[in-house]
NULO-559814 format. One record per residue: z, x, y of N, C-alpha, C, O in turn; residue in one letter; residue number from 1. Coordinates in steps of 0.2 Angstrom, whole numbers, m for minus. Example, Ala and Ser with C-alpha at 12.3 -4.5 7.8 and 13.67 -1.06 7.14 Angstrom:
BEGIN
MIZA   n.up  n.east  n.north  ca.up  ca.east  ca.north   c.up  c.east  c.north   o.up  o.east  o.north  rest   nr
MIZA     39      66      m28     39       62       m22     39      66      m16     42      71      m17     a    1
MIZA     35      64      m11     36       68        m5     39      64        0     40      67        6     s    2
***
This chain:
BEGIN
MIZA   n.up  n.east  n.north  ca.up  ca.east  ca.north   c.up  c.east  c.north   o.up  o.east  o.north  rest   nr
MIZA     41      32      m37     39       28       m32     32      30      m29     28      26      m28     x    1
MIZA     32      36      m27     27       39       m24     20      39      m29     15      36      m26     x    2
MIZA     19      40      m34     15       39       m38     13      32      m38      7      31      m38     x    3
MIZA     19      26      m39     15       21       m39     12      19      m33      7      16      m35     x    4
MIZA     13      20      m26     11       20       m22      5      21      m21      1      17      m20     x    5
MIZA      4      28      m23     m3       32       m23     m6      28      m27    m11      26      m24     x    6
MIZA     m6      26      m32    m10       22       m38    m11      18      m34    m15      19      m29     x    7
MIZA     m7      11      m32     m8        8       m26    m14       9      m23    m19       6      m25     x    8
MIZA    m12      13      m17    m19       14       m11    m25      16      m16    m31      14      m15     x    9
MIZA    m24      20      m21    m30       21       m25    m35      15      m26    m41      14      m25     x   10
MIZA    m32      11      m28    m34        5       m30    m38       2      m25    m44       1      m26     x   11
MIZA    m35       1      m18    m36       m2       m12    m44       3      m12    m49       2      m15     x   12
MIZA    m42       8       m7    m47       11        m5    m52      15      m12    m51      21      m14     x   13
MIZA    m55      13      m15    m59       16       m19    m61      22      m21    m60      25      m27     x   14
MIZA    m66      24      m16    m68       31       m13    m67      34       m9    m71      37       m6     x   15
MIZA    m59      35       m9    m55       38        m3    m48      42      m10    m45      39      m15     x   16
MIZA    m50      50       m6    m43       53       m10    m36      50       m6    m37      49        0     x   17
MIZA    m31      47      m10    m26       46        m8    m21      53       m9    m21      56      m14     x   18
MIZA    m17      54       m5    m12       59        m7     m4      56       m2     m4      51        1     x   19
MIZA      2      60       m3      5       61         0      5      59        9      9      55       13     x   20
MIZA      1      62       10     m1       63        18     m5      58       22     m5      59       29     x   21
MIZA     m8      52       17    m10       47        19    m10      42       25     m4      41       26     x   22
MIZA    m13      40       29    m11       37        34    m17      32       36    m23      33       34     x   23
MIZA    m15      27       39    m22       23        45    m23      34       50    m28      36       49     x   24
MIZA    m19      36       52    m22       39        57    m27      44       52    m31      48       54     x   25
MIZA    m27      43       45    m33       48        44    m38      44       39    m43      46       40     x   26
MIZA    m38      39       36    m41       36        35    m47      30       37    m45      24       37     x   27
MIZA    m54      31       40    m57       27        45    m55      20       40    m55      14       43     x   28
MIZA    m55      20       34    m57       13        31    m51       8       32    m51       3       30     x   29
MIZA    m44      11       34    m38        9        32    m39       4       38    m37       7       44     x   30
MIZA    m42      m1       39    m40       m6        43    m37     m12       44    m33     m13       40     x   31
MIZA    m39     m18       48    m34      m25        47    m34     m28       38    m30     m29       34     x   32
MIZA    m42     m28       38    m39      m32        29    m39     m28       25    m38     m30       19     x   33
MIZA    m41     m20       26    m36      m14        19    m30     m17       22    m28     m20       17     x   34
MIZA    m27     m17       26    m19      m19        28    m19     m25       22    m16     m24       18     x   35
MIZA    m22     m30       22    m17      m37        20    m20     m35       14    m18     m39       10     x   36
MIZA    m25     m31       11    m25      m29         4    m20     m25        1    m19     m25       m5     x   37
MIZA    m17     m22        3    m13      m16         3     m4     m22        3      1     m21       m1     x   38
MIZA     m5     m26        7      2      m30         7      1     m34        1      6     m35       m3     x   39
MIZA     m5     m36       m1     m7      m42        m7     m7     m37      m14     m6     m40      m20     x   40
MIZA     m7     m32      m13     m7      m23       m18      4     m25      m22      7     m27      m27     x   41
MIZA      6     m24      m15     13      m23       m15     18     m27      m17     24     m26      m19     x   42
MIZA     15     m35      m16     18      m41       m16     17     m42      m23     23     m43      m26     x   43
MIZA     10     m42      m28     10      m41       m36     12     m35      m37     18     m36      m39     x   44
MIZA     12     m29      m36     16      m25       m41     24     m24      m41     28     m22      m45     x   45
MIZA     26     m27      m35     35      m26       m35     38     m32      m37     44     m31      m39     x   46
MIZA     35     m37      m35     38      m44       m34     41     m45      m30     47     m48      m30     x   47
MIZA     37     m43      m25     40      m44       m17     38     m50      m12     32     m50      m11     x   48
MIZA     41     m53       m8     37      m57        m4     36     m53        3     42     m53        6     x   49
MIZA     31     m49        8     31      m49        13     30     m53       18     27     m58       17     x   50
MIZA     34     m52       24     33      m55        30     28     m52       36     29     m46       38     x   51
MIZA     24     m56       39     19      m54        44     22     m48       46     18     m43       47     x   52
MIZA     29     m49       48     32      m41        53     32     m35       51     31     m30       55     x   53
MIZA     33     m37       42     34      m30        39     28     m30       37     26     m26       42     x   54
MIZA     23     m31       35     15      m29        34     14     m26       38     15     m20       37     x   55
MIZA     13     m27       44     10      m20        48     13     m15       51     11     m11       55     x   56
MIZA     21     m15       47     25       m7        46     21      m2       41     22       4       41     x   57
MIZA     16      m5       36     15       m2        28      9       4       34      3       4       32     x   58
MIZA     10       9       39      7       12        39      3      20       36     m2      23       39     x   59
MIZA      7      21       31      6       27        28     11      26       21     14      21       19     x   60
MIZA      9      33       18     10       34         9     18      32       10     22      28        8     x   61
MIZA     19      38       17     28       39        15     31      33       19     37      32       18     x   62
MIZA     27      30       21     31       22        26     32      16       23     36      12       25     x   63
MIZA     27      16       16     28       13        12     30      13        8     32       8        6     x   64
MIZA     32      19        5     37       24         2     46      19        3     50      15       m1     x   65
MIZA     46      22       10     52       22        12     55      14       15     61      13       16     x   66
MIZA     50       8       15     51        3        16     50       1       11     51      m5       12     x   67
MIZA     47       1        4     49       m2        m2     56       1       m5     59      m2       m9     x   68
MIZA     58       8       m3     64        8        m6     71       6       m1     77       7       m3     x   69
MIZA     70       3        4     75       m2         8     73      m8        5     78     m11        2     x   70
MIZA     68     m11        4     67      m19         0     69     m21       m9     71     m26      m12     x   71
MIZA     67     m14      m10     70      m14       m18     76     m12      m20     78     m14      m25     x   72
MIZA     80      m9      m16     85       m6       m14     84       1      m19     88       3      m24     x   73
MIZA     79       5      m18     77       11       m23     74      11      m28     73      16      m31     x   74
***
């Protein structure tokens, strides 16, 4: 999961290293429409519908991590 992730934000943010440790807090470019890129990211690769509430949970690698593996159930 962490991997896909990572590929993920890679995609989103282009010239930005993704790792682990990732965050809006350390990332300047991670902002409102990286956000709904990032939800538009997650929606085609899982086959998920997000809702407004949970999109702006997706704050970091492991936040997304951990609320795709409540949505997917793992």
């Amino acid at each position: 999961m962490e991997k896909k992730v990572i590929s993920l934000l890679s995609r989103v943010f282009e010239n930005v290293a993704i790792d682990e440790s990732s965050s809006q807090e350390n990332i300047p470019e991670w902002d409102s429409m990286k956000q709904l890129n990032i939800a538009f990211e997650i929606e085609n690769e899982f086959g998920i519908e997000l809702e407004p509430e949970e999109i702006v949970l997706l704050k970091s690698v492991n936040g997304i991590i951990n609320f795709l593996n409540t949505k997917t159930n793992g």
